[in-house]
C-alpha positions as CSV (number, residue, x, y, z in Angstrom):
1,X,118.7,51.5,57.6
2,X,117.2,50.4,60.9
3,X,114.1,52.5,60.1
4,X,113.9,51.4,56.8
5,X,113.7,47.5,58.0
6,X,111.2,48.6,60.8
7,X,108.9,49.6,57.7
8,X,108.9,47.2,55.9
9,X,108.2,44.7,58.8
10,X,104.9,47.2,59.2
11,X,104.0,47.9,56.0
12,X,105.2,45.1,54.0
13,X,102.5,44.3,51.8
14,X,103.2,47.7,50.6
15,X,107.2,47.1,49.6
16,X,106.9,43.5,48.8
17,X,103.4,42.1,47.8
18,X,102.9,42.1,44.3
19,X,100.7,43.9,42.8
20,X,97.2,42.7,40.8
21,X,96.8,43.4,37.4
22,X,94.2,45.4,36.3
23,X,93.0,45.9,32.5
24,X,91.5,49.2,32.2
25,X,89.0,47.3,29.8
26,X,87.4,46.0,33.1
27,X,87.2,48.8,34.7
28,X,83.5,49.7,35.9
29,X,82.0,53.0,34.3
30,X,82.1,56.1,36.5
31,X,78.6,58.2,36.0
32,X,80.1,61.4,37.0
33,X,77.5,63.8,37.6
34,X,77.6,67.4,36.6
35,X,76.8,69.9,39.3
36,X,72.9,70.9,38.9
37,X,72.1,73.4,37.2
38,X,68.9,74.6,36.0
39,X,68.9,74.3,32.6
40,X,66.2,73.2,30.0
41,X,64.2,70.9,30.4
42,X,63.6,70.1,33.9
43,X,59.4,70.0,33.6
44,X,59.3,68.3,30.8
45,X,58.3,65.3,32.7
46,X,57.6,65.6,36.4
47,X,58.0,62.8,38.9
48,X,54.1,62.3,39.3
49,X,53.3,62.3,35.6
50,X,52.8,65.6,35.4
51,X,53.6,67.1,31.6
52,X,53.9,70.7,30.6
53,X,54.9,72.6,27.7
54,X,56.5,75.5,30.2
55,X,58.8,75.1,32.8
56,X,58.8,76.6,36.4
57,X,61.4,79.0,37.4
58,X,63.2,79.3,40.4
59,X,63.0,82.2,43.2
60,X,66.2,84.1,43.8
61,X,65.5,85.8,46.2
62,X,62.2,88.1,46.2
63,X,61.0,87.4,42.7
64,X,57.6,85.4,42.6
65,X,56.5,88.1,41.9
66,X,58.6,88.2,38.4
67,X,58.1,84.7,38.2
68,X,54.3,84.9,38.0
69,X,54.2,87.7,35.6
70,X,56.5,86.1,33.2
71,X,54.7,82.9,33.1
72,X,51.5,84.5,32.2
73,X,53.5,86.7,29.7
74,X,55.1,83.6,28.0
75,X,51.1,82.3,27.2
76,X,50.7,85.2,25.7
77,X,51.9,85.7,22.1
78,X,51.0,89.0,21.7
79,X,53.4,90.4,24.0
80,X,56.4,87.9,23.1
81,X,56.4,88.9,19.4
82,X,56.4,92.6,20.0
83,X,58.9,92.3,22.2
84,X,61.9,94.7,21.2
85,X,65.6,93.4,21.3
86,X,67.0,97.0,21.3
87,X,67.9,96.9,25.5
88,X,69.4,94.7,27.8
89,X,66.4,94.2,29.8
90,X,64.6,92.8,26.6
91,X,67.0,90.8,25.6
92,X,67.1,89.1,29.0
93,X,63.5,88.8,29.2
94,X,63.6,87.1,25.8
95,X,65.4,84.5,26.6
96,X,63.8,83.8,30.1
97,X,60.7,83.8,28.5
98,X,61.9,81.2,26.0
99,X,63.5,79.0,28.6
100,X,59.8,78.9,30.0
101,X,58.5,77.5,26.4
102,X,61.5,75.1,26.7
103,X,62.8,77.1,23.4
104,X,66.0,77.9,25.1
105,X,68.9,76.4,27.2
106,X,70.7,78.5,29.9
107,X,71.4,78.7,32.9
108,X,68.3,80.5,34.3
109,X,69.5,80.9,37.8
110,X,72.0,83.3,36.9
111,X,69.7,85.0,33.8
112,X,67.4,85.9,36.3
113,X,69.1,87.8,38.6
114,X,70.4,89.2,35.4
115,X,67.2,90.7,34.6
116,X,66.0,91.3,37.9
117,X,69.2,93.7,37.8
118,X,68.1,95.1,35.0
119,X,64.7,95.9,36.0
120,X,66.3,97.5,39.0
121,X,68.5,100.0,37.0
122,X,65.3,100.3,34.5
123,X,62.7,101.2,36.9
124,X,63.7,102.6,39.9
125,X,60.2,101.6,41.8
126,X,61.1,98.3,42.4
127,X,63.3,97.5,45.4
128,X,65.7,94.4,45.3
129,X,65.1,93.7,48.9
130,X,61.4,93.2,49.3
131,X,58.9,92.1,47.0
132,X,57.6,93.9,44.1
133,X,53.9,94.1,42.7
134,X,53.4,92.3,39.4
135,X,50.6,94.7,38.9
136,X,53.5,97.5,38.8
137,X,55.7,95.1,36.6
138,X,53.4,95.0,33.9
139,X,53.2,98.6,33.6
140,X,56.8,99.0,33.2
141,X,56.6,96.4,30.4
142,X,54.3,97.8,28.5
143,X,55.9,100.4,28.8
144,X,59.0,98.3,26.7
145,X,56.7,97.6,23.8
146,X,56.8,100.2,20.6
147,X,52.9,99.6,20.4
148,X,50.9,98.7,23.8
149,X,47.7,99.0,21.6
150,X,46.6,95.5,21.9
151,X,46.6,95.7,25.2
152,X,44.8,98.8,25.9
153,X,41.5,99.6,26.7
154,X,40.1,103.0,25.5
155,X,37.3,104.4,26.7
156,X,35.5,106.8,24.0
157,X,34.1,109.5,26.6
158,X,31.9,113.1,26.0
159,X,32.2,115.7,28.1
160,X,28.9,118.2,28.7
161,X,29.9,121.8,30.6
162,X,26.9,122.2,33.0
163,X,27.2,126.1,32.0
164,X,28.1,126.6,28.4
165,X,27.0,123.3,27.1
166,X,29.9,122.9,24.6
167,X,30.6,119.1,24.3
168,X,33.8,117.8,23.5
169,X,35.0,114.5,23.4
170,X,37.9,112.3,25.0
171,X,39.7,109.3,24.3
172,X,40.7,107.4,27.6
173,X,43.6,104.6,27.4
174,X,44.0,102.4,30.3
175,X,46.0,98.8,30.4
176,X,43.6,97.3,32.8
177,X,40.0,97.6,34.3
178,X,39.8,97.8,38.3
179,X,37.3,95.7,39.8
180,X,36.9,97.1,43.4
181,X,34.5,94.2,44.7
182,X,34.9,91.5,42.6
183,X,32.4,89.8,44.5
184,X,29.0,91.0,43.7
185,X,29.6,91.7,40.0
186,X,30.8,89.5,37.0
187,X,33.5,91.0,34.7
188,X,30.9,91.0,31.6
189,X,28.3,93.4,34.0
190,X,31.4,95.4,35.0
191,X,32.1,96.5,31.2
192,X,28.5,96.9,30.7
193,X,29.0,99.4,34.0
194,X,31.5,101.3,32.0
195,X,28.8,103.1,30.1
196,X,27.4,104.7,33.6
197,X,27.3,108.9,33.3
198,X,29.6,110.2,36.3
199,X,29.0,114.0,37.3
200,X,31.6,116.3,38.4
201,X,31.1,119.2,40.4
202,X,31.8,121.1,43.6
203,X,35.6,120.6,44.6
204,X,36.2,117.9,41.2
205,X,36.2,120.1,38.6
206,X,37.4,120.0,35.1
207,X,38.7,122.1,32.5
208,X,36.5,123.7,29.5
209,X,38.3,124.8,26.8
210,X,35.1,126.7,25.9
211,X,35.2,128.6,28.7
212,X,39.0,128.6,29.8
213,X,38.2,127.7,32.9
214,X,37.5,124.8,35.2
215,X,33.5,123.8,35.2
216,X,30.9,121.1,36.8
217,X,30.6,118.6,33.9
218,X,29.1,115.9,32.7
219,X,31.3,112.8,31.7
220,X,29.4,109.7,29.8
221,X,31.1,106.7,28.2
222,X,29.7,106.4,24.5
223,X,31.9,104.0,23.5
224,X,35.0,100.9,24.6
225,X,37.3,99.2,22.8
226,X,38.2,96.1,24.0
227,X,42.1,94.9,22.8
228,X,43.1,91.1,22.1
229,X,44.8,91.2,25.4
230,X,43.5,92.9,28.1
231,X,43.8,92.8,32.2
232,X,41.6,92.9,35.6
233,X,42.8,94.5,38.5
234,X,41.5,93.3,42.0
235,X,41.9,96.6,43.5
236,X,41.1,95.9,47.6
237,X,43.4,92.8,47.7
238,X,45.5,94.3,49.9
239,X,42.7,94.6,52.5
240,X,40.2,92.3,53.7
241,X,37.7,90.7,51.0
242,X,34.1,89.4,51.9
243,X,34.4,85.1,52.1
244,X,32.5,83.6,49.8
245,X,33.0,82.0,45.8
246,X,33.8,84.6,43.6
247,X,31.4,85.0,40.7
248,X,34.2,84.8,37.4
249,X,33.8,83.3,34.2
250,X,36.0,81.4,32.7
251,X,34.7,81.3,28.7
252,X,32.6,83.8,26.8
253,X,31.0,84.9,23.4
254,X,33.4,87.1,22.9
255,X,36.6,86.1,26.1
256,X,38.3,83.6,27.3
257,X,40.1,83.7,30.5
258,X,43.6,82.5,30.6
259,X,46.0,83.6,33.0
260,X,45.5,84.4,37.0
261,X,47.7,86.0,39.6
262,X,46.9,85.3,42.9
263,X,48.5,87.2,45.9
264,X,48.9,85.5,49.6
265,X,49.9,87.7,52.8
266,X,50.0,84.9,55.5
267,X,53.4,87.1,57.1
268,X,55.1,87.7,54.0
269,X,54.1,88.5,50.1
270,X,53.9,85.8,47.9
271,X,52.1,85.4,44.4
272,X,51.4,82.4,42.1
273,X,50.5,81.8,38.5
274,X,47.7,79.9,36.9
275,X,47.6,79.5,33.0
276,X,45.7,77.7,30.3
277,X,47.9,75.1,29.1
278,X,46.3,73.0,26.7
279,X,42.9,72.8,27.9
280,X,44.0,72.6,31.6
281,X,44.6,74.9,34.4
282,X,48.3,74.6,35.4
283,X,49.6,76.4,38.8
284,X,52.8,77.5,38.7
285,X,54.7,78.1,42.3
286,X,57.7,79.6,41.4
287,X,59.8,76.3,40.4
288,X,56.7,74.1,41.2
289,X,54.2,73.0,38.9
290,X,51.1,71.1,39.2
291,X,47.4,70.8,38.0
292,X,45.0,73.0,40.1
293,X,42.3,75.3,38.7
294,X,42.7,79.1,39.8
295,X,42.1,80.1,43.5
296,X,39.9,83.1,42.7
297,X,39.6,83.5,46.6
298,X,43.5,85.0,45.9
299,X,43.1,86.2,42.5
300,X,44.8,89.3,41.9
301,X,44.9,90.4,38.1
302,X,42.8,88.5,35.9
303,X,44.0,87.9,31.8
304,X,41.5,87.6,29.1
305,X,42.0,87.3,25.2
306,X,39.6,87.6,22.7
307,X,38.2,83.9,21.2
């Protein structure tokens, strides 16, 4: 009892105060905010009045180089329509590629290390603990598509035996050109160079099914067929380039540029993405976008479609 009065000396306003009335009509509204979570649309408006139709997507760990690919890949309808939904790992990239295009809502964090796990079990190339070449990656998708053909170059080639002279004539596929130094030649002289006559002999033979057995021949391009879609391959970007403006173009007759990789080394690998938006060049930075034209002193594959 003694205790008892000792608290309520202490803490009387507690025990004997009376207690205010509240209406729960007056009571202010709580804004309770839902824990962030990437989910569609983040990009639609940026803080710096920046508008895009695509959003950026974030890194989780080793996967700008996914992230680049895929936003070139969502500018390109080719490759989205003939995308199968027979796997997992199409399925995935489906709906990453339509959260990009703001077609979707999920919760992309988690959907790409989805698919990155999938690629992983899919391709066994790629490690999860260092980062992969986007170069690579695009192989292995094509490799997803039931027909690759509009994305494939051929090369329509005949073949001369130095001894019996029997010609014979070969059909070359290839998903992307290699431009070795991209420097001193534009990509239209480089196609024009595909028509050069390249002789084989001494230790690089080939086979002649004329004379079962492998000859000195003769190989000349007669013909190339150039797909809607079709890719350029900086081949010496690992190593040291010469300085200097790069000689590209970004319109044609006949192409139009409109999607860049670009690959920095400054201590680690890292890769950005630069496509045609709407008239403008858009740089996408993993989660980051902004207005910037391509860096073609970093340009790694090169996209093209057919106007």
């Amino acid at each position: 009892m003694m205790i008892l009065n000792f608290l309520r000396k202490i803490f009387g306003y507690f025990f004997d105060s009376p207690r205010p009335i509240i209406s729960i009509q007056n009571l202010p509204t709580l804004s309770i905010v839902p824990e962030k979570k990437l989910v569609f649309p983040i990009w639609a408006s940026q803080p710096d009045g920046i508008k895009s139709h695509k959003q950026g997507l974030p890194n989780v760990g080793n996967t700008c180089y996914l992230n680049a690919l895929l936003q070139v890949l969502s500018s390109t309808p080719d490759f989205v329509q003939k995308l199968p939904s027979n796997s997992k790992i199409c399925v995935s990239l489906s709906r990453v590629i339509s959260w990009v295009q703001q077609k979707g809502r999920l919760s992309i964090f988690a959907e790409i290390k989805k698919l990155q796990l999938y690629l992983f079990q899919e391709f066994r190339m790629f490690n999860e603990h260092s980062e992969n070449d986007p170069k690579e990656l695009y192989l292995s998708l094509m490799g997803l598509l039931p027909d690759s053909s509009d994305f494939s170059i051929i090369l329509y080639k005949k073949i001369l035996c130095k001894l019996c002279h029997n010609f014979s004539n070969l059909e070359e596929p290839s998903l992307f050109c290699i431009l070795k130094n991209p420097s001193k030649k534009e990509i239209e002289e480089k196609l024009k160079n595909l028509e050069e006559e390249k002789e084989y002999k001494g230790g690089n033979l080939l086979y002649c099914e004329n004379c079962s057995a492998n000859r000195e021949m003769v190989m000349s391009t007669f013909g190339i067929n150039i797909p809607n879609i079709f890719v350029f391959y900086i081949g010496n970007v690992l190593g040291k380039r010469a300085q200097g403006a790069y000689n590209f173009f970004y319109c044609g007759d006949k192409f139009e540029l409109y999607g860049v990789i670009c690959y920095y080394n400054s201590g680690c690998r890292h890769y950005i993405a630069y496509t045609l938006d709407n008239a403008e060049w858009m740089q996408y930075n993993d989660d980051h976008i902004s207005y910037s034209s391509p860096d073609f002193e970093h340009a790694y594959m090169l996209f093209y479609k057919k106007t």
